[in-house]
C-alpha positions as CSV (number, residue, x, y, z in Angstrom):
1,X,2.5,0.0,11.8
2,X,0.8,2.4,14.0
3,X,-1.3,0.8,17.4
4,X,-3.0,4.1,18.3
5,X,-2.9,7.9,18.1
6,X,-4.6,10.5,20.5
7,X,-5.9,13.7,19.4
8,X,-6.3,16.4,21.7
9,X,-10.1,18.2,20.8
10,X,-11.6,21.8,22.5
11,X,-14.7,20.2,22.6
12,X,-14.9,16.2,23.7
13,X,-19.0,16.2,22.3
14,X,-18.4,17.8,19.1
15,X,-15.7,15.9,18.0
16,X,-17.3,12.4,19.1
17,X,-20.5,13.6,16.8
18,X,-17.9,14.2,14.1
19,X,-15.8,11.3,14.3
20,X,-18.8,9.1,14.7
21,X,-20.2,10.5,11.4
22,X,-16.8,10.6,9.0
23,X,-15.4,7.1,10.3
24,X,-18.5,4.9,10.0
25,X,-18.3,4.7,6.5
26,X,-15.0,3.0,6.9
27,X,-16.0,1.0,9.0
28,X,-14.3,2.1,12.3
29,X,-17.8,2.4,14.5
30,X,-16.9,0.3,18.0
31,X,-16.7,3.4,20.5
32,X,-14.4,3.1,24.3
33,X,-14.3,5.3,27.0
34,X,-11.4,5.1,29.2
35,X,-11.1,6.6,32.4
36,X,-7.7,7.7,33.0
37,X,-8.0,7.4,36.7
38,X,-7.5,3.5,35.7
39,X,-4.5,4.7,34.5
40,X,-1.1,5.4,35.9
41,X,-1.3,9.2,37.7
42,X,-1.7,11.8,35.2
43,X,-3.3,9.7,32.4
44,X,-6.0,12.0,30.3
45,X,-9.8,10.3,30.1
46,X,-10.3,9.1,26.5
47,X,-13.0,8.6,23.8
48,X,-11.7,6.0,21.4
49,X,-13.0,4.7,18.2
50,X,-12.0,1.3,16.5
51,X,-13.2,-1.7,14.8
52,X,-12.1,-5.5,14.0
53,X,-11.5,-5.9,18.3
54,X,-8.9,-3.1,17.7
55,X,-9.3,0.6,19.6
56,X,-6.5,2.8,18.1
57,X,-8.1,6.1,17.2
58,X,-8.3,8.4,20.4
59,X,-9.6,11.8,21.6
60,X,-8.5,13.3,24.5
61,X,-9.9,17.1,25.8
62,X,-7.6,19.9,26.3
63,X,-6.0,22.8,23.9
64,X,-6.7,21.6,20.2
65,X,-3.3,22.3,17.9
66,X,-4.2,21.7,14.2
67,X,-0.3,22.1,13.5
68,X,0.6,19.0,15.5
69,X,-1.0,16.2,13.4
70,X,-2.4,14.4,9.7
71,X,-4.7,11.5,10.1
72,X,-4.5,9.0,7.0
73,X,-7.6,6.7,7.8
74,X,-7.9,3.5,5.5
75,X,-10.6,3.1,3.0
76,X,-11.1,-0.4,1.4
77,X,-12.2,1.0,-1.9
78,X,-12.9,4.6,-3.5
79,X,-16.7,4.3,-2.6
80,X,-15.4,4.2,1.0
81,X,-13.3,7.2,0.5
82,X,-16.4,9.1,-0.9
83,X,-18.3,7.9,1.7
84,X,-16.0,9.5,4.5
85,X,-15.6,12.7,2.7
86,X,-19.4,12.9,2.5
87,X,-19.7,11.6,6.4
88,X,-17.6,14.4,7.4
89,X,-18.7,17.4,5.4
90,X,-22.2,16.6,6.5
91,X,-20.7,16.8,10.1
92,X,-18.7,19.9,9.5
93,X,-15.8,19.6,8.1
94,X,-14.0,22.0,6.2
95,X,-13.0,20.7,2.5
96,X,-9.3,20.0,2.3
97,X,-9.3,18.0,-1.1
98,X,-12.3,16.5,-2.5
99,X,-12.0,12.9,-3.4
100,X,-9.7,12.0,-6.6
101,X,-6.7,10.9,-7.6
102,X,-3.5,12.0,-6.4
103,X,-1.1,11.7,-9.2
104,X,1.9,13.3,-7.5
105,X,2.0,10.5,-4.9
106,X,1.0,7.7,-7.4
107,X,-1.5,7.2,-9.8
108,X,-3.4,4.7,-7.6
109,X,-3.4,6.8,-5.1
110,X,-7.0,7.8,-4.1
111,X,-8.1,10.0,-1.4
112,X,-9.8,12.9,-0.5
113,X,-8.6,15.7,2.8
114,X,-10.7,17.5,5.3
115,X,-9.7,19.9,8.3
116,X,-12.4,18.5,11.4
117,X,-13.7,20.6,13.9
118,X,-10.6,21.8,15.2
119,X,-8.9,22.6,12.3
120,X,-6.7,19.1,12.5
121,X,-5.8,17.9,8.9
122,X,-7.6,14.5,8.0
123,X,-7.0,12.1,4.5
124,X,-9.4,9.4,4.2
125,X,-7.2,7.2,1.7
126,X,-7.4,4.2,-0.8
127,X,-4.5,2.5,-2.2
128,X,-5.4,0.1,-4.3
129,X,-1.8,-1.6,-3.9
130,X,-2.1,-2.0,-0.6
131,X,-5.4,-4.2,-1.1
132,X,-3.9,-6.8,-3.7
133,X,-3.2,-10.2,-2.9
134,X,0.4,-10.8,-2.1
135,X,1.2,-12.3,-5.5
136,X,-0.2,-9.3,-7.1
137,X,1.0,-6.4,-5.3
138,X,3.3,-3.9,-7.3
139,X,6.0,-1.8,-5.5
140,X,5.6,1.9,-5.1
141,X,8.1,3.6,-8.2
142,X,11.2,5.0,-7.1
143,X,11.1,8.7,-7.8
């Protein structure tokens, strides 16, 4: 399991307005800014974005590399994942993948991609597995 992940933007503004917009729908609206000069020397500023008590989605200014990263955000159902997509086209986004299915992972697989502002590749995903009570759950099939 992941704690956090810093992305590093080209434009700190823009890509708060974005975030803001495609995460709510999921959920993930509590908002941090950390100074890094409360950090140990060297440590960037940050603009994070969370929710249940938990920061772990972070932005960070400098030179933007869409190659570096994929973001898989949670959804808690497919209306969620709709809702994201939505969120972030109206924001900008560029369509990687409109919400469906995606058989070729699994057939409960559903999700939907977008490139943000700076071009970094984004999946707003729901697996309905992965939601199940513990006595219901069904392993992943072996390929």
């Amino acid at each position: 399991m992941l704690d956090h992940v810093f992305l590093t933007v080209s434009d700190l503004n823009r890509s708060i307005a974005f975030y803001t917009a495609a995460l709510a729908p999921l959920g993930i609206t509590t908002r941090v800014d950390y100074n890094g000069k409360d950090g140990p020397p060297g440590h960037p500023d940050l603009k994070g974005f969370g929710c249940n008590g938990r920061i772990f989605f972070w932005l960070r200014a400098g030179v933007a590399d869409a190659r570096s990263a994929h973001v898989g955000f949670v959804a808690n159902s497919t209306a969620e994942v709709d809702a994201a997509y939505a969120g972030a086209m109206a924001a900008g986004a560029v369509d990687n993948g409109a919400s469906g299915i995606r058989a070729y992972y699994d057939p409960r697989y559903y999700a939907a991609s977008v490139f943000d502002p700076d071009g970094y590749s984004l999946e707003f995903v729901y697996k309905s597995w992965q939601h199940a009570t513990a006595a219901t759950v069904v392993p992943r099939r072996q390929k």
